[in-house]
Residue, then its C-alpha position, 0 to 999 in steps of 0.5 A: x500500500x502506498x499513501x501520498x501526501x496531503x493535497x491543496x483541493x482547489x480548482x487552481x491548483x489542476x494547472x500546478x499538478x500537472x506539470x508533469x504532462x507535455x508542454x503542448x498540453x493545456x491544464x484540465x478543469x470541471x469545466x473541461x469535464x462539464x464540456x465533455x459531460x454535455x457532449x456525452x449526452x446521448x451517446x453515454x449512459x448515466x450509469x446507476x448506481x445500486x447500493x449494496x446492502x452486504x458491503x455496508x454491513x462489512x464497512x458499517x456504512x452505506x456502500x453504493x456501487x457505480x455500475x459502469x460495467x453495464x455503460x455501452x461497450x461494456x465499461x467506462x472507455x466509451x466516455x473518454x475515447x469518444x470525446x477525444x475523436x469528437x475533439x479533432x478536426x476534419x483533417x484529422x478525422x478524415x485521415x482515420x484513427x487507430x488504437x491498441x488494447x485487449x479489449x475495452x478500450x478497443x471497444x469504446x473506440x471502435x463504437x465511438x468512431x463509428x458513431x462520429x463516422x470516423x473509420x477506425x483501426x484497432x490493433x489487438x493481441x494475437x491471444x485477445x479473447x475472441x469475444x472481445x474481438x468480435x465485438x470490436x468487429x461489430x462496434x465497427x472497427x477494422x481489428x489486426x491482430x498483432x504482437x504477443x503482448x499489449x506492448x508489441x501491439x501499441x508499438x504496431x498501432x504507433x507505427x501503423x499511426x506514422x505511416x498512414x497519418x491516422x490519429x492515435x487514440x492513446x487509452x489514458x494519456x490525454x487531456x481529452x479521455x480524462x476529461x471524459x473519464x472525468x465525467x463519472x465523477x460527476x455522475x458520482x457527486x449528482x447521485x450520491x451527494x452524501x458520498x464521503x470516499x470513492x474508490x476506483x480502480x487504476x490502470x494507467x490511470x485516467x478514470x482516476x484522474x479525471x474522478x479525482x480533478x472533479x471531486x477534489x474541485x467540487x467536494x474537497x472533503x471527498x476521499x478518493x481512493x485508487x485501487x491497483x493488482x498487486x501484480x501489476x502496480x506501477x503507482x506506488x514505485x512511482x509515487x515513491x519517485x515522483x515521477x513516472x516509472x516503468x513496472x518491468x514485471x506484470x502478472x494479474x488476471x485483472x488485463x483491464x489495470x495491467x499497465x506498466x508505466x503511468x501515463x504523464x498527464x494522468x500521473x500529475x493529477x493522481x499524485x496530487x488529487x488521489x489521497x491513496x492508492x492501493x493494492x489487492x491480491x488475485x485472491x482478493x479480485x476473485x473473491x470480490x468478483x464472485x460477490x458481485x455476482x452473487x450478492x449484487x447480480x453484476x457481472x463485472x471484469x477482474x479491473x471492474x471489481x478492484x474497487x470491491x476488493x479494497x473494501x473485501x480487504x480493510x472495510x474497517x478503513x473506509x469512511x462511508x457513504x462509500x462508492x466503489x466504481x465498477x469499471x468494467x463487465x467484458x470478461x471472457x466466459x472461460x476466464x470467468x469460470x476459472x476466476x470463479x473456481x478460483x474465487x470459490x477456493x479462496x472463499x472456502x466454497x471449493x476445495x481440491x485435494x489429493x489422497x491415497x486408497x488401496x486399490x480394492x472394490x470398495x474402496x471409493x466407496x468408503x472415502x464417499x461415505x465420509x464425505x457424505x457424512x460431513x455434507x462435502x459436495x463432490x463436484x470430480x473424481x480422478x484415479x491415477x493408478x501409473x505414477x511410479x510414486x505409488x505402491x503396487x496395491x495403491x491408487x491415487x484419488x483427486x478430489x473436487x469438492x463444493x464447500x460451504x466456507x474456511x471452517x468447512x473445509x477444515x471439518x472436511x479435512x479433519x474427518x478424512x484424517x480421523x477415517x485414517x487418510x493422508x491429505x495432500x493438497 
């Protein structure tokens, strides 16, 4: 976890936080915000916001969650990247517009050109998630698929931006997408007046940005709090520095704040305006995942629901009325069952283990019968019987079983013990 020091929460002081951004770049007010909120009418939903009766009893306050996860191409990005091609001139949209990304930001581009009547290009990982793909396809896209990794393909939509003259729409680094990510915070302040800590998840760090320059203008007394995978969290080293750093190493389930390095316009207003950030586990996005489908019905990507591990993690640090951003809700169906298993198991809701049996008629059977016993759910049952580690007479049995929580999983363990077997999991 990485704090940051107090800030000075006044209009005046946006121009002064972002000395970080290119000389080229103009400072961004709430008025740049209230512009691009205007221009968004009709194009972007005003999200609801749904409150969440199991998070307010863990934090001891009313918890709302901001539903971006259910806006148009299925999260936040359509605000920014629509704004920014809105904003460029004729000469600029008749040369057409290119992109990188994985998946949300591809689609807010590609619907938010088509929308503009702006040909757009969006390059994407070969291993991009086929959903993702044909969505950006239908939002009316021209898709290339190129590069291994995000890097790879951001350097072949900038190459391909330097040959055709196609104006490159950068996912978070511009004054203009923060300006339309900064449109939530706005939506935030109208429908939940009484808000006193907002939480957001940060990749490179746009919709934090844009939330916290209007937040921290309009209601200073308003903690904002970003949220990163401890995996991939390129803001606390570079808070620390002061600057922007680059997080060679990135490992998360959560592709939506999987970025390396902070951009530089982004960068200034978050080290200003953001009063914390964070990190949470994978173990602590799937369980907050899981919870927003089971207690609040939402579908919501491993990014979206970063925001809900923070309050998973340390309720008891949250001043409320609290609203958690949900950012996102593109998540591929495989992925999405192996977070839930994965987010069952660290809930104590799945439990997989390894045992030895003699290998006779009955056998299984006996193993069964004490599961049975103590109402352990048997989901699969594998048998080895060749691995040159087991004995002549012996078979090795792996199970997967539904549990119903931490201290069930221990009562099933200790019951296989009694009954004489050796649990390795």
């Amino acid at each position: 976890m990485a704090a940051q020091s107090p800030r000075t929460p006044h209009e005046t002081s946006a121009s002064a936080h972002l000395a970080a951004a290119p000389p080229a770049a103009a400072p961004i007010t709430v008025d740049d915000v209230r512009e691009a909120h205007k221009m968004l009418s009709g194009v972007s939903r005003a999200t609801a916001m749904e409150g969440s009766r199991y998070l307010s009893g863990l934090v001891g306050a009313p918890v709302h969650l901001k539903c971006e996860n259910l806006q148009r191409t299925g999260s936040f990005k359509i605000r920014g990247a629509y704004v920014r091609i809105a904003g460029l001139s004729a000469e600029e949209r008749a040369a057409g517009v290119v992109a990188a990304s994985a998946g949300n930001h591809a689609q807010g581009v590609a619907l938010a050109a088509s929308l503009l009547g702006v040909r757009s290009t969006v390059f994407m990982p070969v291993g991009a998630p086929l959903p993702k793909v044909a969505a950006t396809r239908e939002y009316g896209a021209e898709v290339r698929l190129q590069g291994q990794v995000v890097d790879e393909t951001l350097a072949a939509a900038e190459e391909y931006a330097r040959e055709t003259g196609a104006v490159f729409i950068h996912p978070f680094d511009h004054r203009d997408i923060i300006a339309g990510q900064g449109t939530v915070g706005l939506e935030i302040l109208e429908q939940c007046p009484e808000v006193r800590t907002i939480v957001v998840g940060v990749g490179g760090g746009g919709l934090a940005a844009g939330i916290a320059l209007v937040v921290k203008t309009l209601r200073p007394d308003v903690r904002v709090v970003g949220v990163q995978a401890a995996g991939a969290a390129c803001y606390p080293p570079s808070l620390t520095a002061g600057r922007p750093v680059a997080v060679e190493k990135l490992s998360t389930m959560a592709d939506g704040i999987k970025v390396g390095r902070p951009g530089e316009v982004p960068f200034g207003i978050v080290q200003g305006m953001v009063d914390e950030v964070r990190t949470v586990s994978e173990d602590q996005l799937s369980s907050a995942l899981l919870l927003c489908l089971e207690r609040a019905k939402l579908v919501v990507e491993p990014a979206g629901a970063s925001s809900v591990a923070a309050l998973l993690a340390a309720p008891e640090s949250f001043e409320g009325p609290v609203v958690a951003v949900l950012s996102g809700g593109n998540v591929d169906p495989l992925l999405l069952q192996r977070i839930l298993r994965f987010g069952m198991a660290a809930g104590g809701r799945y439990l997989s283990l390894r045992l030895r049996l003699t290998d006779r008629p009955g056998a299984l059977e006996t193993l069964l019968t004490v599961l049975t016993a103590v109402d352990a759910n048997v989901l699969d049952i594998g048998h080895v019987r060749t691995d040159p580690r087991l004995g002549l007479t012996e078979v090795e049995v792996e199970l997967h079983l539904e549990t119903k929580g931490p201290e069930h999983c221990d009562e099933v363990r200790a019951a296989l013990a009694d009954a004489g077997y050796v649990v390795a999991e």
